[in-house]
BAPADREN-358522 format. One record per atom (N, C-alpha, C): x, y, z. Coordinates in steps of 0.02 Angstrom, whole numbers, padded with zeros to 5 digits, always signed. Layout:
<sites>
XYZ;...
</sites>
This chain:
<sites>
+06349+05223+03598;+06356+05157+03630;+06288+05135+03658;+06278+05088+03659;+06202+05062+03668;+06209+05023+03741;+06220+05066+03793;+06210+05036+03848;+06138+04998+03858;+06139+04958+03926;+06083+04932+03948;+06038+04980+03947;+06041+05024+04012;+06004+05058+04012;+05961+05068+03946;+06008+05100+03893;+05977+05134+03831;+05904+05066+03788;+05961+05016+03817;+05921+04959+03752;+05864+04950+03759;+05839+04942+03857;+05773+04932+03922;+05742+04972+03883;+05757+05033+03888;+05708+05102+03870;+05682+05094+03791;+05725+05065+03747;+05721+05060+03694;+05658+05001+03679;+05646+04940+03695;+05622+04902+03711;+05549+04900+03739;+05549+04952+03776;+05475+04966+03806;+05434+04988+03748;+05449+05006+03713;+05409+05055+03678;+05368+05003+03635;+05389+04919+03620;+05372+04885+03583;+05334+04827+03652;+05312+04850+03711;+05284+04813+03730;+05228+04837+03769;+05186+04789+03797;+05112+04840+03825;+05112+04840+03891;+05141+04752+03911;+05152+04780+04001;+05190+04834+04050;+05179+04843+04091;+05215+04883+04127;+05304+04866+04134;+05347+04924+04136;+05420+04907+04149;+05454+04963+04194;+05469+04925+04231;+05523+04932+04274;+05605+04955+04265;+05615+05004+04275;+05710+05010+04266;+05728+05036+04333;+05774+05000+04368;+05781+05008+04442;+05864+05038+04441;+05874+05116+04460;+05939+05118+04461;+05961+05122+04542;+06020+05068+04541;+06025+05044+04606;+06083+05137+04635;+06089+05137+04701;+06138+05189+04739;+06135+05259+04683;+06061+05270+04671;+06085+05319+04610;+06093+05405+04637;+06114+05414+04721;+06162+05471+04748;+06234+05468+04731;+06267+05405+04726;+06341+05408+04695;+06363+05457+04661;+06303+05505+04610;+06328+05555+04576;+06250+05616+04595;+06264+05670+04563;+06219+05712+04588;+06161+05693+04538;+06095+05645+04565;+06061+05646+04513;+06028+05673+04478;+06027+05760+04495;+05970+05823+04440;+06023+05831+04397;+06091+05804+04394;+06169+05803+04340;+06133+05750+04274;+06141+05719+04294;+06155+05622+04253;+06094+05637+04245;+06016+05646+04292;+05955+05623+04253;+05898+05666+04258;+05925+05727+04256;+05890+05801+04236;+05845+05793+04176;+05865+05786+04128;+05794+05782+04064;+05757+05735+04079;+05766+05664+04109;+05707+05633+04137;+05663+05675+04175;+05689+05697+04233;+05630+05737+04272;+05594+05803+04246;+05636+05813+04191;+05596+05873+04159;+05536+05873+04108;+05560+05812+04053;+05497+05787+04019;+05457+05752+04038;+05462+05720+04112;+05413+05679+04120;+05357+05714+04156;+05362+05790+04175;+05316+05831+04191;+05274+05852+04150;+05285+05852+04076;+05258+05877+04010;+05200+05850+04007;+05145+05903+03995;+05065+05856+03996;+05058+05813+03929;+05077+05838+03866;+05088+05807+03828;+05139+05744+03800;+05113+05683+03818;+05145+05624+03816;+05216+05632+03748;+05181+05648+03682;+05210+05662+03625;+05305+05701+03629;+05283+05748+03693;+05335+05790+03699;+05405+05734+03745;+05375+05670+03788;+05434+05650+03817;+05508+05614+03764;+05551+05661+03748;+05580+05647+03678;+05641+05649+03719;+05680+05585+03738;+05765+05613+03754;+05803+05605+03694;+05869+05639+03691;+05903+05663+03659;+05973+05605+03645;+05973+05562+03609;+06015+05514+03586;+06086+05529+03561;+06083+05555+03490;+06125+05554+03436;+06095+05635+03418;+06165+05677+03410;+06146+05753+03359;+06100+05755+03285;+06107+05663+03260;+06082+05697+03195;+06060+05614+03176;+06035+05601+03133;+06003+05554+03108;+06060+05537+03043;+06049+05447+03031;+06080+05415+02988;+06080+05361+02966;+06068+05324+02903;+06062+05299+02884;+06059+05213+02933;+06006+05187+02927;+05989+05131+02974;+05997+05145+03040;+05989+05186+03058;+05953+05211+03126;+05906+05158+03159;+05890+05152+03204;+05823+05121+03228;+05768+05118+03234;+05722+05102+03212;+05647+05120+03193;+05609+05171+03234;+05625+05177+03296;+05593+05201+03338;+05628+05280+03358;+05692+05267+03344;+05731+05345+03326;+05728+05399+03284;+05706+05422+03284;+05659+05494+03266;+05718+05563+03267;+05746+05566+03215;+05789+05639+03228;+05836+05623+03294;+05851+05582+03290;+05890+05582+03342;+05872+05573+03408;+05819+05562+03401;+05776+05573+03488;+05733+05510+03485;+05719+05497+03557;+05696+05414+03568;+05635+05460+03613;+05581+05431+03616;+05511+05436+03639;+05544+05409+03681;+05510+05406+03775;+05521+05378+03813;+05440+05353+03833;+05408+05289+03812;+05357+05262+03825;+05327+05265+03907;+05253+05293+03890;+05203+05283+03961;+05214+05233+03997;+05215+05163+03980;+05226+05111+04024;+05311+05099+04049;+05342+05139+04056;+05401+05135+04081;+05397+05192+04167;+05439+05168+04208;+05446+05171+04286;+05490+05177+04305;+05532+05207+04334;+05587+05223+04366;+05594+05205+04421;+05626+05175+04453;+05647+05167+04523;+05730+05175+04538;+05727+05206+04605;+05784+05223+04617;+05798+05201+04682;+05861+05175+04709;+05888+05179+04762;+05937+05211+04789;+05945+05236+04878;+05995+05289+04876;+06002+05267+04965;+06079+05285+04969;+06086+05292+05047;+06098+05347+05066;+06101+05373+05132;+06112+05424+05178;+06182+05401+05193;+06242+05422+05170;+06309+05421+05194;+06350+05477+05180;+06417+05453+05207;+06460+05504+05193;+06499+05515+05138;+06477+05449+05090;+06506+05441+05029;+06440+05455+04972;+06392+05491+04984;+06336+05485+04934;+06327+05572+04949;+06294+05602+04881;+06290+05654+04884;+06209+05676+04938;+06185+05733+04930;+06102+05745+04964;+06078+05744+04910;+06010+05718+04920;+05972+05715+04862;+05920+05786+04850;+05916+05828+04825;+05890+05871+04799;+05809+05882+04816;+05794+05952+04825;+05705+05951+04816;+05698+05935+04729;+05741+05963+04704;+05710+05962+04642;+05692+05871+04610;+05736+05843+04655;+05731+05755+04651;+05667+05729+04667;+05672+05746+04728;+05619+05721+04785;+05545+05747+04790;+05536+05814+04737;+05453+05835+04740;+05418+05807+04664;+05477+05749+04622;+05453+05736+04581;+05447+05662+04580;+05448+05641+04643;+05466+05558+04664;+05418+05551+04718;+05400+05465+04721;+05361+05437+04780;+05408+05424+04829;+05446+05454+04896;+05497+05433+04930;+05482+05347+04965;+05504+05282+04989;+05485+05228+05022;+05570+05255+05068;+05572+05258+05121;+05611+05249+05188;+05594+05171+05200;+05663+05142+05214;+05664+05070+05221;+05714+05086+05277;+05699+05097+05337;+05739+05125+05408;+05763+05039+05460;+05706+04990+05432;+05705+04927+05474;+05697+04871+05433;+05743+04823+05446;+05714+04771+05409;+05628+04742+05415;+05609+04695+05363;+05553+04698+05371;+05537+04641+05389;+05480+04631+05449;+05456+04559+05477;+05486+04505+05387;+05478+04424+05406;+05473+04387+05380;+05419+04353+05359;+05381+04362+05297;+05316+04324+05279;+05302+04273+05209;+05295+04244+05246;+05274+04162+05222;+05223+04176+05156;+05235+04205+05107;+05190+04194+05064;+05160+04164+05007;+05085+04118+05023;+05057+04090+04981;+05088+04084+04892;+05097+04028+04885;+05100+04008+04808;+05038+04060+04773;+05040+04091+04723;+04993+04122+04670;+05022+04103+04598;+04972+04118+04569;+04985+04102+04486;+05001+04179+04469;+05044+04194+04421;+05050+04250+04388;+04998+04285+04342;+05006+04332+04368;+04937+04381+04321;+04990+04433+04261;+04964+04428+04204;+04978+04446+04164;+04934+04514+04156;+04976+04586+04153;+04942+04645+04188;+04964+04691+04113;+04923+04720+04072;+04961+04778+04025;+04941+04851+04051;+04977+04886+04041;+04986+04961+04058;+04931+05000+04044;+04875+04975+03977;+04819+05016+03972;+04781+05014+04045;+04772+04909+04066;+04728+04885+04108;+04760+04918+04173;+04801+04920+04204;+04856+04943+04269;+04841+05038+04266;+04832+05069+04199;+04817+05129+04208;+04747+05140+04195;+04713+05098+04189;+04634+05096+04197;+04593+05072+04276;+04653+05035+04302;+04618+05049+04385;+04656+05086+04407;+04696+05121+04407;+04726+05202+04437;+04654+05239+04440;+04635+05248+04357;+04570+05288+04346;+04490+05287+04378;+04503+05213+04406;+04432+05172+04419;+04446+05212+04487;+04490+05198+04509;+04507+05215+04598;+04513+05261+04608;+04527+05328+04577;+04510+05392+04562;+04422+05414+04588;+04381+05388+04507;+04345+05395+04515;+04288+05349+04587;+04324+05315+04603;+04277+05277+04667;+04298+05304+04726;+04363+05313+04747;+04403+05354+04807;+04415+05422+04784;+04360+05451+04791;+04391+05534+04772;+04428+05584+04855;+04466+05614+04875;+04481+05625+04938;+04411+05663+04954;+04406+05657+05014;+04360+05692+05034;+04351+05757+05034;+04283+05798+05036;+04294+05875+05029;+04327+05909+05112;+04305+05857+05141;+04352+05880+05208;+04406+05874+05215;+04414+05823+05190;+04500+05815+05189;+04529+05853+05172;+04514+05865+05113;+04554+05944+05055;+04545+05993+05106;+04486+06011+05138;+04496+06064+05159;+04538+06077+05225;+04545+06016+05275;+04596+06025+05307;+04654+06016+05275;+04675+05976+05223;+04734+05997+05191;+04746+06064+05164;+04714+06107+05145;+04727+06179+05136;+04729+06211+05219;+04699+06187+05268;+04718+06211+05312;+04771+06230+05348;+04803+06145+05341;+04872+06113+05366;+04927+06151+05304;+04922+06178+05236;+04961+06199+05194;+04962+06256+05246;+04903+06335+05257;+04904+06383+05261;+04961+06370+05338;+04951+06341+05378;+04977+06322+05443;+05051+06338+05453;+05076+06276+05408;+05162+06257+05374;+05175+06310+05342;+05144+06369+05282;+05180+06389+05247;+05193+06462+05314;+05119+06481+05323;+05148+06553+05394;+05207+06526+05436;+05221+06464+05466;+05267+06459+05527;+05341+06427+05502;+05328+06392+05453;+05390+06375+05420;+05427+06376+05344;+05378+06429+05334;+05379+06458+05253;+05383+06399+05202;+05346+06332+05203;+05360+06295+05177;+05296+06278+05144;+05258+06281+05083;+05205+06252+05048;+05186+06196+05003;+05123+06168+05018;+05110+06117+04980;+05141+06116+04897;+05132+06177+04860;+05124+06183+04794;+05077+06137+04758;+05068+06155+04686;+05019+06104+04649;+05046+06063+04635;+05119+06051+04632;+05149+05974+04596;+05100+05924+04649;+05128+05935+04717;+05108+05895+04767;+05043+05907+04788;+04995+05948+04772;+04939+05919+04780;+04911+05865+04730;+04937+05876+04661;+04916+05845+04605;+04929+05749+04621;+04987+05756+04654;+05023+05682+04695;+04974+05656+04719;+04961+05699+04788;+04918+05686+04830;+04842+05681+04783;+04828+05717+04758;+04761+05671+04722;+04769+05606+04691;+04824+05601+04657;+04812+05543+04613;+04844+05484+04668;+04867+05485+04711;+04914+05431+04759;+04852+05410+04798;+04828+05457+04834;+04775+05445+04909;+04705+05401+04873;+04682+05407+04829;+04626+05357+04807;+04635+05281+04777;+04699+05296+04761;+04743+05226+04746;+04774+05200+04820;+04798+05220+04852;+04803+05193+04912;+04729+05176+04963;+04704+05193+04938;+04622+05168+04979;+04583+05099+04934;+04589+05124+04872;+04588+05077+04826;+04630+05001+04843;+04686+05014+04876;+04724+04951+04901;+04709+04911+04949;+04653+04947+04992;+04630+04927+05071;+04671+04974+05130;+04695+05022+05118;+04710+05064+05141;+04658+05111+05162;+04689+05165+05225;+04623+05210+05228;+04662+05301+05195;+04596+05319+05198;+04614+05390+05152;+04644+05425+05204;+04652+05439+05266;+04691+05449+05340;+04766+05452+05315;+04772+05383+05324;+04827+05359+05311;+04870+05389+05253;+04829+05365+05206;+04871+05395+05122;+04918+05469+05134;+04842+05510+05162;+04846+05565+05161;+04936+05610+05194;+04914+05576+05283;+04977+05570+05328;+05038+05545+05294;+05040+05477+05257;+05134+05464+05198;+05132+05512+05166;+05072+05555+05142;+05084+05626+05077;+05129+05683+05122;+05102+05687+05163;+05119+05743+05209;+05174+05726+05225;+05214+05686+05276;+05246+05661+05299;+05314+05658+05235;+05304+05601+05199;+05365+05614+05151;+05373+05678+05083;+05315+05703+05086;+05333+05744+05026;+05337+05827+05052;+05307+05838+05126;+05311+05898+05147;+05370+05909+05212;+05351+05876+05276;+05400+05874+05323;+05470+05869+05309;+05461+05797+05255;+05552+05785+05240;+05590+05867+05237;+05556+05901+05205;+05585+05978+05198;+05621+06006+05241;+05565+05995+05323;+05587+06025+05379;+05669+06016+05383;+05699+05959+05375;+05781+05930+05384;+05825+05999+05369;+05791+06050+05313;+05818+06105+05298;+05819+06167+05334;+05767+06177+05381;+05783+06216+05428;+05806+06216+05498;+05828+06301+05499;+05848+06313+05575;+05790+06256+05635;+05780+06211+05643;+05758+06171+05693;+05742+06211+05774;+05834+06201+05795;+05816+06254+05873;+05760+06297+05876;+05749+06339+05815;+05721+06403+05839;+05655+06409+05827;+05629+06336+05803;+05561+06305+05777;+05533+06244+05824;+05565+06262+05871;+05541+06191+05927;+05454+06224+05956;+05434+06268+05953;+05353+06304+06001;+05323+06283+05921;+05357+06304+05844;+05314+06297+05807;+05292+06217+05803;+05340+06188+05807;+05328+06098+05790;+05294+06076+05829;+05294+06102+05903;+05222+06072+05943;+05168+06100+05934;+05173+06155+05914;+05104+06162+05887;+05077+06153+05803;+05120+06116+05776;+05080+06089+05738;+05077+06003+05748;+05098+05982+05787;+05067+05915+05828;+05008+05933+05859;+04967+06002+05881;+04891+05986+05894;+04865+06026+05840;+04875+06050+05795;+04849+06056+05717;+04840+06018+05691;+04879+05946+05686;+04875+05877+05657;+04818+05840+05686;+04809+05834+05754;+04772+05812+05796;+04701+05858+05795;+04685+05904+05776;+04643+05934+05776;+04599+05937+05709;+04638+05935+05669;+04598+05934+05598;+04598+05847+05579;+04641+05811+05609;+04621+05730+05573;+04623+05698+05623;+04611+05722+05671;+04577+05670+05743;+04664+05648+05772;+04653+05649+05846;+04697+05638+05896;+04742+05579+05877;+04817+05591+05865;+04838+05513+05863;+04837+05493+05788;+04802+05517+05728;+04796+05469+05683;+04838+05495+05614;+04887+05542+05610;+04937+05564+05583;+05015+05528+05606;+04987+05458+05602;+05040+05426+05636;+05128+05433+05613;+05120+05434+05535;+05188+05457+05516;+05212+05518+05530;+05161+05579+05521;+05189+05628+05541;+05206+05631+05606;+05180+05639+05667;+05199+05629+05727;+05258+05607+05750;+05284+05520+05735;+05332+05495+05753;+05386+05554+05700;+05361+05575+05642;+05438+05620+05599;+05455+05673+05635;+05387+05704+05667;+05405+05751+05695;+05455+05770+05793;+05429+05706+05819;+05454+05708+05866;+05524+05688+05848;+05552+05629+05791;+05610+05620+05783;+05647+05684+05761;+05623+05729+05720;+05644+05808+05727;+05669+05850+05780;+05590+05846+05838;+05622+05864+05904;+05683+05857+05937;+05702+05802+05922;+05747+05737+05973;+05815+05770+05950;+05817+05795+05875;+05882+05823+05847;+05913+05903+05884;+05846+05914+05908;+05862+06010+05923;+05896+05999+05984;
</sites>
């Protein structure tokens, strides 16, 4: 059956701009269930290999782009997902969440008046050619890294919890693109930490980690200056507040 979904995906492959597929409340079901081979091929270094699995066998007027049964899932395609925290939605998984950019939308957002613009017509080579530019112009700093290995060695002794390479690999390619935006590399750094490492903490014993969590509020403050780990801080005291 040729759902939407299937047709979107199908579709990209014949175009150059960037695309979007937004699956709305997608905790309703367990999503490493329903969209497990997404997160698995899209780790594959080799582009060639992202192949999902359609039809068992191939047949006569098939679709051009259907290959043995299997559909390429094109570079310029994006996933977005939405999900709530309820009592009717499942938890969302590490295995979800260390392969995703998390956005927490906790408050509505001010109201802004924004300027008429003309539309820019953007293709996926050009959109993944300033990823690259911003790479190479915002590289993180060698200090930074190295208090980030600091702040890893810190977290993993007191709360057995580590960066790994997925998420440093994140954190390289995210933090120079977020500076690249007018952002500062501070900042980037603190949303890396904050949503892709702390979120973790939710999983442990808390009570019995209340001496460790203040002291890594002056570990934070100590390796990236007083105060300026602003996400982490407020996550972490909202942590506190739970014990």
């Amino acid at each position: 059956n040729e759902s939407d979904f299937l047709m979107k995906l199908y579709e990209s492959s014949y175009r150059e701009e960037p695309n979007f597929i937004v699956l709305d409340e997608m905790n309703l079901a367990r999503i490493e269930y329903y969209f497990a081979e997404f997160l698995s091929i899209m780790e594959m270094p080799n582009h060639r290999d992202w192949l999902i699995d359609i039809v068992p066998d191939t047949q006569p007027g098939d679709p051009r782009r259907l290959q043995n049964g299997k559909l390429l899932v094109s570079q310029n395609v994006w996933f977005v997902g939405t999900a709530n925290k309820d009592d009717s939605t499942f938890t969302i998984t590490d295995k979800v969440y260390d392969r995703a950019a998390p956005i927490e939308m906790n408050h509505r957002a001010e109201y802004v008046d924004a300027p008429y613009t003309e539309p820019i017509n953007m293709s996926y080579d050009y959109l993944v050619g300033l990823f690259s530019e911003a790479k190479a112009v915002n590289p993180i700093s060698p200090k930074s890294m190295d208090n980030l290995r600091k702040l890893d060695q810190f977290i993993a002794e007191n709360f057995k919890i580590t960066f790994g390479n997925r998420i440093m690999k994140q954190i390289s390619d995210f933090v120079p693109v977020y500076v690249a935006s007018g952002r500062s590399e501070i900042e980037g750094l603190d949303y890396m930490v904050t949503y892709k490492i702390l979120r973790k903490f939710e999983a442990l014993n808390l009570p019995f980690l209340q001496d460790e969590l203040d002291e890594l509020l002056i570990v934070l403050d100590r390796l990236f200056g007083k105060g300026q780990f602003k996400f982490s801080i407020k996550y972490i005291n909202e942590l506190k507040k739970q014990i």
